[in-house]
CHARMM-style PDB file with segment names, atoms N, HN, CA, C and O in Angstrom:
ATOM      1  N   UNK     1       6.285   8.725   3.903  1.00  0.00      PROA
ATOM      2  CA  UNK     1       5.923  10.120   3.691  1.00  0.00      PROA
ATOM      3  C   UNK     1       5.911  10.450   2.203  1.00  0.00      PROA
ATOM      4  O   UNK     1       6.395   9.658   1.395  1.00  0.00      PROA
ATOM      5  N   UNK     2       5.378  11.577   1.837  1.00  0.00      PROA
ATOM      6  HN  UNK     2       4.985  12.220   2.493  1.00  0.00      PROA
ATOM      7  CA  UNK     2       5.256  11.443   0.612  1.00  0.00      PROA
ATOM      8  C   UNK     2       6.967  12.207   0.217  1.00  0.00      PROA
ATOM      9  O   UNK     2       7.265  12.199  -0.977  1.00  0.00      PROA
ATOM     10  N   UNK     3       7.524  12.541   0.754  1.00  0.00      PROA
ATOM     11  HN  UNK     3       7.282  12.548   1.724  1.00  0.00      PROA
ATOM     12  CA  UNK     3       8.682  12.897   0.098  1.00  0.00      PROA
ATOM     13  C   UNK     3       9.550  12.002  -0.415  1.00  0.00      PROA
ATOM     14  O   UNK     3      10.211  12.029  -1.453  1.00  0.00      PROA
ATOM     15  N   UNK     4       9.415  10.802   0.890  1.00  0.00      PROA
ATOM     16  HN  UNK     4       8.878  10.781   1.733  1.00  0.00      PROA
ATOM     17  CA  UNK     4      10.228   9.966   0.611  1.00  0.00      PROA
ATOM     18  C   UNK     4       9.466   8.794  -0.900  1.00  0.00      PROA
ATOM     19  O   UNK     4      10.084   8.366  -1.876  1.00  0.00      PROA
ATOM     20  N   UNK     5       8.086   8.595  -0.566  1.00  0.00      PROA
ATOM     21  HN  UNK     5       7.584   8.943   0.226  1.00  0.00      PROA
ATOM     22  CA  UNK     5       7.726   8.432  -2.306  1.00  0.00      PROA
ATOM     23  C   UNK     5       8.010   9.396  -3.758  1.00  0.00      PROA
ATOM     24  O   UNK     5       8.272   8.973  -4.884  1.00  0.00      PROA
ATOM     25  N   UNK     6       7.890  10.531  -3.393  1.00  0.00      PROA
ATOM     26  HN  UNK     6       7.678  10.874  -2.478  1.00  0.00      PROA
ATOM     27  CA  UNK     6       8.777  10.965  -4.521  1.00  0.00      PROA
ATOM     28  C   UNK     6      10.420  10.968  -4.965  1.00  0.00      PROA
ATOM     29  O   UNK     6      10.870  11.212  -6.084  1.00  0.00      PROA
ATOM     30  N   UNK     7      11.117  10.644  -3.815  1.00  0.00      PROA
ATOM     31  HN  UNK     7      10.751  10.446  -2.906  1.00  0.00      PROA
ATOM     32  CA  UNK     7      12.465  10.192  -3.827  1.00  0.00      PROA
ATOM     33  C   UNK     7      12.253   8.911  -4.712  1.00  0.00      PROA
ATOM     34  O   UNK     7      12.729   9.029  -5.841  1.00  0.00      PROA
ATOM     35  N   UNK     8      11.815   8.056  -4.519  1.00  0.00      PROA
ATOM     36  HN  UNK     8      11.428   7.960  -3.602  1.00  0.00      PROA
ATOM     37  CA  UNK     8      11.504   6.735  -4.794  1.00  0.00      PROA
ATOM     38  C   UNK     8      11.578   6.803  -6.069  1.00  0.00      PROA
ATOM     39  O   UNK     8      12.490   6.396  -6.788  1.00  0.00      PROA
ATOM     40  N   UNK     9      10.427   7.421  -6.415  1.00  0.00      PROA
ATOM     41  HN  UNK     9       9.686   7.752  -5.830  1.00  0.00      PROA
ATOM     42  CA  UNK     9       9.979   7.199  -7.795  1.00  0.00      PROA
ATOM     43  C   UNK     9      10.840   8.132  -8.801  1.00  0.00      PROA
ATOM     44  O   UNK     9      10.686   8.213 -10.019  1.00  0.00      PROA
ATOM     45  N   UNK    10      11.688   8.746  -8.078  1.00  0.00      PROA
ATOM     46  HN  UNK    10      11.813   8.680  -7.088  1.00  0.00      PROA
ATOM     47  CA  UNK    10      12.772   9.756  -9.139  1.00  0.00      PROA
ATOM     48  C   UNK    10      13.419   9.042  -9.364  1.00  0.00      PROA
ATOM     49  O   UNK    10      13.430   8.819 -10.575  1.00  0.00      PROA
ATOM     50  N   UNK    11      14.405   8.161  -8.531  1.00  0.00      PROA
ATOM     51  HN  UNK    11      14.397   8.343  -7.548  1.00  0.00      PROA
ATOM     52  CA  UNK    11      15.101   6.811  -8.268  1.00  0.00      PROA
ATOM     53  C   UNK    11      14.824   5.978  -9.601  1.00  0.00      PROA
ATOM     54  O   UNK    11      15.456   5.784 -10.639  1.00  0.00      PROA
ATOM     55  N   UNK    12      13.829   5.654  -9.194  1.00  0.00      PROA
ATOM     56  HN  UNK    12      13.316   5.811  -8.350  1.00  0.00      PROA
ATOM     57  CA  UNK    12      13.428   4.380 -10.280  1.00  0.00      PROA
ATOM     58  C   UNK    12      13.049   5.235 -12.363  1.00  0.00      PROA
ATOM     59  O   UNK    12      12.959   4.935 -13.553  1.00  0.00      PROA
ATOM     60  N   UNK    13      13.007   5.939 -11.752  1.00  0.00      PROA
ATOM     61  HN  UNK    13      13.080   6.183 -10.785  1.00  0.00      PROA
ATOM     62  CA  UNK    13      12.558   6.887 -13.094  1.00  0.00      PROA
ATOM     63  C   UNK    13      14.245   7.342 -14.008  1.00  0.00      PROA
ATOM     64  O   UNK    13      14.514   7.356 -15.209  1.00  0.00      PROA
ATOM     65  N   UNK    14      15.092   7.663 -12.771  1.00  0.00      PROA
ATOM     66  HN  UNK    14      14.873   7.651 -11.795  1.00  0.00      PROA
ATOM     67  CA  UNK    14      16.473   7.431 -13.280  1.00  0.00      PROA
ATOM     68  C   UNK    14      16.726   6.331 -13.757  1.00  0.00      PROA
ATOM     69  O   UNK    14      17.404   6.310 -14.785  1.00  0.00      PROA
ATOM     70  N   UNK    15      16.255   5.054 -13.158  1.00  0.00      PROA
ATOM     71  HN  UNK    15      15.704   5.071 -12.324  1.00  0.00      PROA
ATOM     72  CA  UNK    15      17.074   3.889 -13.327  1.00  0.00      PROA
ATOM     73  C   UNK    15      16.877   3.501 -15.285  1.00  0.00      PROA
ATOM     74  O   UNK    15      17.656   3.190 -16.187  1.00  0.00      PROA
ATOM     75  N   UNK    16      15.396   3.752 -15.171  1.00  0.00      PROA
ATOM     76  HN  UNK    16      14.764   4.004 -14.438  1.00  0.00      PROA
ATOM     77  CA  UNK    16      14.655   3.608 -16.412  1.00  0.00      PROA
ATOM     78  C   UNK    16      15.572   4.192 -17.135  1.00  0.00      PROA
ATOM     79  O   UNK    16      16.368   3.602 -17.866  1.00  0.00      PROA
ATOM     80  N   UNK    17      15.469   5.867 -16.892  1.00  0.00      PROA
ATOM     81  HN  UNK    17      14.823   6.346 -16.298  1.00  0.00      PROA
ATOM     82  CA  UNK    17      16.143   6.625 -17.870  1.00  0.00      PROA
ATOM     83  C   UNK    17      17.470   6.127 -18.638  1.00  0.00      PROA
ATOM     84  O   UNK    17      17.847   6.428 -19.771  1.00  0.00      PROA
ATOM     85  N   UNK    18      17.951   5.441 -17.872  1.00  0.00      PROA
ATOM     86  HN  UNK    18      17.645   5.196 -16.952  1.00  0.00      PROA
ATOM     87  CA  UNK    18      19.381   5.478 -17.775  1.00  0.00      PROA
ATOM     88  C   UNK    18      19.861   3.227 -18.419  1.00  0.00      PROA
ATOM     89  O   UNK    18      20.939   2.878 -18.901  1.00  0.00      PROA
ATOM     90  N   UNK    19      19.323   2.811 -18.300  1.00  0.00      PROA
ATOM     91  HN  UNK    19      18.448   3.094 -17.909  1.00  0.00      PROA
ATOM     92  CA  UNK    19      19.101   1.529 -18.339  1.00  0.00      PROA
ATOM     93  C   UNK    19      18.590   1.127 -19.762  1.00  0.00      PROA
ATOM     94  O   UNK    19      17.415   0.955 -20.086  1.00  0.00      PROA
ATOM     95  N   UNK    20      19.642   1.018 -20.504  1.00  0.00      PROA
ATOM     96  HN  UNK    20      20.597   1.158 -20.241  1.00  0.00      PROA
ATOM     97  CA  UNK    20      18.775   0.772 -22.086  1.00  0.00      PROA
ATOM     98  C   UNK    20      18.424  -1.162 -22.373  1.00  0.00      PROA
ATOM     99  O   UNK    20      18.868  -2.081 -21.685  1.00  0.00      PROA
ATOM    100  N   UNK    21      17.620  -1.257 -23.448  1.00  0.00      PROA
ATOM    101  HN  UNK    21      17.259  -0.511 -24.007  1.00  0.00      PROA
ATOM    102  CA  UNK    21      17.216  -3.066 -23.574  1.00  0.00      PROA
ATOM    103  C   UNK    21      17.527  -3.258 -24.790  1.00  0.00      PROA
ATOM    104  O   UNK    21      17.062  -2.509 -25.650  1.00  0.00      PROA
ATOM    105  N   UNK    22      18.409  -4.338 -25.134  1.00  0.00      PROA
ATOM    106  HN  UNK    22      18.787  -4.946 -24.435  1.00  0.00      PROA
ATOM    107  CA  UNK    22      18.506  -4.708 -26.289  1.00  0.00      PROA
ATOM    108  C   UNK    22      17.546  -5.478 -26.947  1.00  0.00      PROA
ATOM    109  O   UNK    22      17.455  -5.238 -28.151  1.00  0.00      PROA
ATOM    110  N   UNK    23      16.936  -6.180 -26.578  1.00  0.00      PROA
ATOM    111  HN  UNK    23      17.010  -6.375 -25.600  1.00  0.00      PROA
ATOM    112  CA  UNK    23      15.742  -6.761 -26.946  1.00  0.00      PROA
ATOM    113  C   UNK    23      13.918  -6.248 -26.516  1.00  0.00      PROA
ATOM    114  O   UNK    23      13.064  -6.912 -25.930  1.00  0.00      PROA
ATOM    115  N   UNK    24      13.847  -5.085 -26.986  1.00  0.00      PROA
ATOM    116  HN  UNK    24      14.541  -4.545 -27.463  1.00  0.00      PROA
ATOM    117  CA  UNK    24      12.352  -4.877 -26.179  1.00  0.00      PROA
ATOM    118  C   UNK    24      11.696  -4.526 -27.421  1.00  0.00      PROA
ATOM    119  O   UNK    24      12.169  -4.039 -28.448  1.00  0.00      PROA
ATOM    120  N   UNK    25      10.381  -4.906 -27.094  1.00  0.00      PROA
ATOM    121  HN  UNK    25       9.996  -5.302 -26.260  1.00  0.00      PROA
ATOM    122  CA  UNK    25       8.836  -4.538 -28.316  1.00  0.00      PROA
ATOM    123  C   UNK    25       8.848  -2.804 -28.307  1.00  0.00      PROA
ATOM    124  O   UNK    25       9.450  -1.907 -27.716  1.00  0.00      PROA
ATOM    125  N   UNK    26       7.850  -2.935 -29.290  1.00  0.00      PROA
ATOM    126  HN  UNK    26       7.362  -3.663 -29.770  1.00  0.00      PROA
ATOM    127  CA  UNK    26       7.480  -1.279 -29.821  1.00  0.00      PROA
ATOM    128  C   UNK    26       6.792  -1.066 -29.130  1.00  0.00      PROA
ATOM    129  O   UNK    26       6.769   0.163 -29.077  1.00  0.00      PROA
ATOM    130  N   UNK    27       5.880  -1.583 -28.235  1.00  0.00      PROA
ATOM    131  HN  UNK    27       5.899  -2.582 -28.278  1.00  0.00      PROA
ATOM    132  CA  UNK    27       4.968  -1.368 -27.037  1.00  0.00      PROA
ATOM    133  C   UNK    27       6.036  -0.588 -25.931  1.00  0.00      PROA
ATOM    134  O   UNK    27       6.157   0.637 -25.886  1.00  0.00      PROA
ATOM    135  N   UNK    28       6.606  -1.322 -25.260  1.00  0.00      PROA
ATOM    136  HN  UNK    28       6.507  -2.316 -25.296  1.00  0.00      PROA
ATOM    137  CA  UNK    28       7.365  -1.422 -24.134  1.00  0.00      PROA
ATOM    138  C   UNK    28       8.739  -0.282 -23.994  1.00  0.00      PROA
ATOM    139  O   UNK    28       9.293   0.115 -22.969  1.00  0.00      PROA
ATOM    140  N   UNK    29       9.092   0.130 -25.777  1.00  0.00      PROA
ATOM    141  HN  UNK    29       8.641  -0.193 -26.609  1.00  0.00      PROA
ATOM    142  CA  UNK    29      10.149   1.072 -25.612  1.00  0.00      PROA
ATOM    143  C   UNK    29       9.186   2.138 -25.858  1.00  0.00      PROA
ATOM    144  O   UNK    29       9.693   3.112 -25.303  1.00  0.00      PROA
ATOM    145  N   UNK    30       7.941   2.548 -26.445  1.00  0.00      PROA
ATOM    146  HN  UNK    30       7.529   1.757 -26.896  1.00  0.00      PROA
ATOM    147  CA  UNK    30       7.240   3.445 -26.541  1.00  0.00      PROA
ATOM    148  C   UNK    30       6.641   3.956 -25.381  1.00  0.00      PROA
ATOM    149  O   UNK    30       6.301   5.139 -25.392  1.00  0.00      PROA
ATOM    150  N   UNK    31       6.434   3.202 -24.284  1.00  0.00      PROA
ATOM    151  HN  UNK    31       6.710   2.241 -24.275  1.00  0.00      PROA
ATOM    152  CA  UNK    31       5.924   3.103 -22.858  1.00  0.00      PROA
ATOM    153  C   UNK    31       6.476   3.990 -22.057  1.00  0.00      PROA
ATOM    154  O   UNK    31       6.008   4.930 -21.414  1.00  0.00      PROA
ATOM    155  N   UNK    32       8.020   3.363 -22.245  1.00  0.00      PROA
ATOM    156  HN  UNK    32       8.400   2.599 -22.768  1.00  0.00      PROA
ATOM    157  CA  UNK    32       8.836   4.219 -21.350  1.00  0.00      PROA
ATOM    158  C   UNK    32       9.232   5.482 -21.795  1.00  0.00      PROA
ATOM    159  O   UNK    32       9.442   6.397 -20.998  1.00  0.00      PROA
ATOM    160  N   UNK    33       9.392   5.649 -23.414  1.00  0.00      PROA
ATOM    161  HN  UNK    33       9.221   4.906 -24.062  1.00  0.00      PROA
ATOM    162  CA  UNK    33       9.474   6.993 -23.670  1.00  0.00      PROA
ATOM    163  C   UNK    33       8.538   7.921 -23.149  1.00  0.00      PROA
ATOM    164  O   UNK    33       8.952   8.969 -22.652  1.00  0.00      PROA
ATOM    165  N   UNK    34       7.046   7.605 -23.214  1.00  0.00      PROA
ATOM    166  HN  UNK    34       6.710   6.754 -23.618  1.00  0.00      PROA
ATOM    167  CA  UNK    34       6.078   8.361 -22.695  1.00  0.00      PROA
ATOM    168  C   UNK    34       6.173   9.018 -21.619  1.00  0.00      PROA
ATOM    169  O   UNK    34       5.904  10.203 -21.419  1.00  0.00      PROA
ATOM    170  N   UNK    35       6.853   7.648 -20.387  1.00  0.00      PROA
ATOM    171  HN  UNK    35       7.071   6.686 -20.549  1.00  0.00      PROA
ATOM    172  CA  UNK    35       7.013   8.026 -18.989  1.00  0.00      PROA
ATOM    173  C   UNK    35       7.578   8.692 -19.024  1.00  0.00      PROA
ATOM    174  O   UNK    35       7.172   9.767 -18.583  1.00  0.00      PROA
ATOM    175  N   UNK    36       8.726   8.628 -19.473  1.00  0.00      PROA
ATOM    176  HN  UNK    36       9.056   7.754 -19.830  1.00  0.00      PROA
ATOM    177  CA  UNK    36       9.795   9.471 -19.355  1.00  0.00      PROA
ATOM    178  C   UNK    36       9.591  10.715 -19.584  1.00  0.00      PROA
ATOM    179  O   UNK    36       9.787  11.601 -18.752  1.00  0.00      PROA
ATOM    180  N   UNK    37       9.110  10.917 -20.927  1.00  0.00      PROA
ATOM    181  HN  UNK    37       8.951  10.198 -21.603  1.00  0.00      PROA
ATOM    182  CA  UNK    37       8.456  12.771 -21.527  1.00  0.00      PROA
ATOM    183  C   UNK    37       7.751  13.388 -20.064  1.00  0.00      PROA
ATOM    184  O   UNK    37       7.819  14.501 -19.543  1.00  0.00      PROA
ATOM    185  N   UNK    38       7.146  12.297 -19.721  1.00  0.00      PROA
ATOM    186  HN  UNK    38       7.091  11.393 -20.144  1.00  0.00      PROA
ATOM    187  CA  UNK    38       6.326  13.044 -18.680  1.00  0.00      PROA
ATOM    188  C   UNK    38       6.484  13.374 -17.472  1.00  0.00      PROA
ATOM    189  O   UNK    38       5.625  13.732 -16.667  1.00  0.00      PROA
ATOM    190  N   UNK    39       8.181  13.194 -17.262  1.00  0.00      PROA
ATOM    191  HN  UNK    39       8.879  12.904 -17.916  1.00  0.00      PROA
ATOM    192  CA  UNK    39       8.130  13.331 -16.415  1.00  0.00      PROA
ATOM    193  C   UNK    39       9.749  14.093 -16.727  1.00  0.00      PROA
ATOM    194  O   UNK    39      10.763  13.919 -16.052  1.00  0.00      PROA
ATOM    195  N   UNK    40       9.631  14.777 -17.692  1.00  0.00      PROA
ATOM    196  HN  UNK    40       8.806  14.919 -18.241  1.00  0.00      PROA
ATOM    197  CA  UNK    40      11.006  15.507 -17.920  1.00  0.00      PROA
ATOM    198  C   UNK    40      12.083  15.345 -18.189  1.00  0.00      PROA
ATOM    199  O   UNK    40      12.926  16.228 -18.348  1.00  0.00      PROA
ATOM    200  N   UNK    41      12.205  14.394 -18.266  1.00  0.00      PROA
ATOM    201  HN  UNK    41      11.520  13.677 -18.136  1.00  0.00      PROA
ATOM    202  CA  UNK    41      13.395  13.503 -19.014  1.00  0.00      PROA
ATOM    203  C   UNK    41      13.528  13.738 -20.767  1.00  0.00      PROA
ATOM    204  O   UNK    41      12.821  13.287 -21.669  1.00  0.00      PROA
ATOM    205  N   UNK    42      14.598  14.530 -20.810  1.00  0.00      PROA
ATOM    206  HN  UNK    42      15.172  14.896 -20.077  1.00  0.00      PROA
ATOM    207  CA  UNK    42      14.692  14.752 -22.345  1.00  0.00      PROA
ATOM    208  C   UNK    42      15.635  14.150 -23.290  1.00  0.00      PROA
ATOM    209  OT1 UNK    42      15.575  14.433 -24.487  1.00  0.00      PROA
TER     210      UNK     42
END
């Protein structure tokens, strides 16, 4: 259902949020900042 896809993807959007990399490119940490902006994560 779609609720339960938006559960999902809040889920995983936390995990991101929350989950830092010690080793990642300027691509890949710029990526997720984006996602993140866009999806309210401040």
């Amino acid at each position: 259902s779609s609720l339960s896809l938006s559960s999902e993807i809040r889920r995983s959007l936390d995990a991101i949020s929350t989950r830092t990399r010690r080793f990642e490119d300027i691509y890949s940490s710029s990526l997720r900042f984006r996602i993140l902006r866009q999806h309210g994560y401040n």
